[in-house]
Every structure is written in C-alpha cells, then in structure tokens.
C-alpha positions in Angstrom: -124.8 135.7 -33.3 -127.2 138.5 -33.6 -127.6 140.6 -36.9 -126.2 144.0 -37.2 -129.2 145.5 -37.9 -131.5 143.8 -34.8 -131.7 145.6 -31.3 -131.7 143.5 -28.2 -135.1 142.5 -26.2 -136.8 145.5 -24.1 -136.5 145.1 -20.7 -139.4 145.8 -18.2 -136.1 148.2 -16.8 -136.4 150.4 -20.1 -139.9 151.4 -19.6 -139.4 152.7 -16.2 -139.6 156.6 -15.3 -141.4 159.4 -17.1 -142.4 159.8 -20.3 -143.7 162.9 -22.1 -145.0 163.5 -25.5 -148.3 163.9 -26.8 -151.4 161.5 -27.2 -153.6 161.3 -29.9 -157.1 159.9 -29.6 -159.2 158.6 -32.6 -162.7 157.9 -32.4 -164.4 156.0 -34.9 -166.7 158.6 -35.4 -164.6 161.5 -35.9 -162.0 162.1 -38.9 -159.7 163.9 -37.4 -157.9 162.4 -33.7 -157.6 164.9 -31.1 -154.0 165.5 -29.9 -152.9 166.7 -26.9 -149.5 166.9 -24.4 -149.4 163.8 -22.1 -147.0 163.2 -19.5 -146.7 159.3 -18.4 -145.1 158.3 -14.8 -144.3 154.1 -15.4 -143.5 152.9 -12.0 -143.4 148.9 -11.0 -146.9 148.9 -10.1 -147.9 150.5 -13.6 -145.9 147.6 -15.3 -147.5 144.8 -13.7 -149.3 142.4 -16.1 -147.1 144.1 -19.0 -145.9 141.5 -21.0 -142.6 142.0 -22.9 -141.7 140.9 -26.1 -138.8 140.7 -28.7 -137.3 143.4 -30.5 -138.5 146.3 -28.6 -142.3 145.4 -27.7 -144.8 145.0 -25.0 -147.9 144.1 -24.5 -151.2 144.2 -21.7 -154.1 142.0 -22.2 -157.1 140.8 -19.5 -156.2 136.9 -18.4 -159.8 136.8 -19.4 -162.8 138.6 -20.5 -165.9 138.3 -18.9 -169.4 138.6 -21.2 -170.6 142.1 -20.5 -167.4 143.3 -18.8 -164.8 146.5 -20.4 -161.9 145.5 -21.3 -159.0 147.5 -22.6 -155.8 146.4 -24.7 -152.3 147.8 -24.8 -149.9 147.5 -27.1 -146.5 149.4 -27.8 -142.8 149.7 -28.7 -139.5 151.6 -28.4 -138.7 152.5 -32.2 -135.4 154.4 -30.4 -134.0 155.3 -27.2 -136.1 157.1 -24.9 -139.4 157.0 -27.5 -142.1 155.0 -26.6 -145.2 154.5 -28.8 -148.2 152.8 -27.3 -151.4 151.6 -28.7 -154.4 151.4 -25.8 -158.1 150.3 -27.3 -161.3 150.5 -25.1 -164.2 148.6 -25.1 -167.1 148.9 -23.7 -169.6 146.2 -21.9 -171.0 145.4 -25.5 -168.0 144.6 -26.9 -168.1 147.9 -28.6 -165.0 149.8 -29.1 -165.6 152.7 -26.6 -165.7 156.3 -27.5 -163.6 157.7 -24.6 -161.2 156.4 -22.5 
C-alpha cells in the first residue's frame, strides 16, 4: 500500500504534448538569470534516451562522455499536474560549464 501523501511514477505518457512557461538561464558569470517565455513541443523522438524515475522525475544523460567532447545533462520533475520543471547544464569541450546553450 502506497502512502497518502506519495504520487504514482511519471510516465514517459505524461510528458508528451506542449509545454509553455518561461526559461530562466544563469550564467556563472552573471548575477542575475535571464528569463524569458519558452514554449516546448515533447514528441516520442524528443523523449528518447529520457530516463524516468520515481515520484515524478526524469532524467537524460550521455551513455558516455568522450575527452574533449560537449556534453549536456537534463534533469526535471512534475511538482503538479501539467507543470514541468527541468534542469539542462552545458558543457563545453573542456569540461567547462558552457556559457550559452
């Protein structure tokens, strides 16, 4: 039996359709993150190597990470029905964390 207070499992299902909202960037060099209205289209394709987790979460990472290659990480959740918060961090060929996306 499940507690009261814990949602089920997000489904690959859930994150499917279009999301709008807005998107705040930070750079590491800059106090204040720049915000901005985003509109997201998640369609099968988009969701492939998205790894889904318990209680509401999902993840992206590379299967491997070359030396010198970019790489980028995503991480996010569904704290309620029809919100999605995501987490995506760049980094460059050095292994820096990249300025831009």
């Amino acid at each position: 039996m499940r507690p009261t207070n814990e949602r089920t499992s997000t489904s690959a299902d859930q994150l499917l359709g279009s999301w709008q909202g807005q998107a705040s960037t930070v750079i590491t060099y800059w106090p204040e993150p720049e915000i901005s209205d985003c509109q997201l289209e998640l369609g099968a394709t988009e969701l492939e190597g998205l790894l889904v987790q318990p209680d509401d979460s999902f993840v992206r990472l590379p299967e491997r990470v070359s030396h010198r290659e970019a790489f980028v990480l995503e991480g996010g959740w569904l704290p309620a029905p029809g919100r999605m918060e995501r987490l995506i961090w760049r980094y460059d060929a050095s292994g820096r964390r990249a300025a831009y996306p």
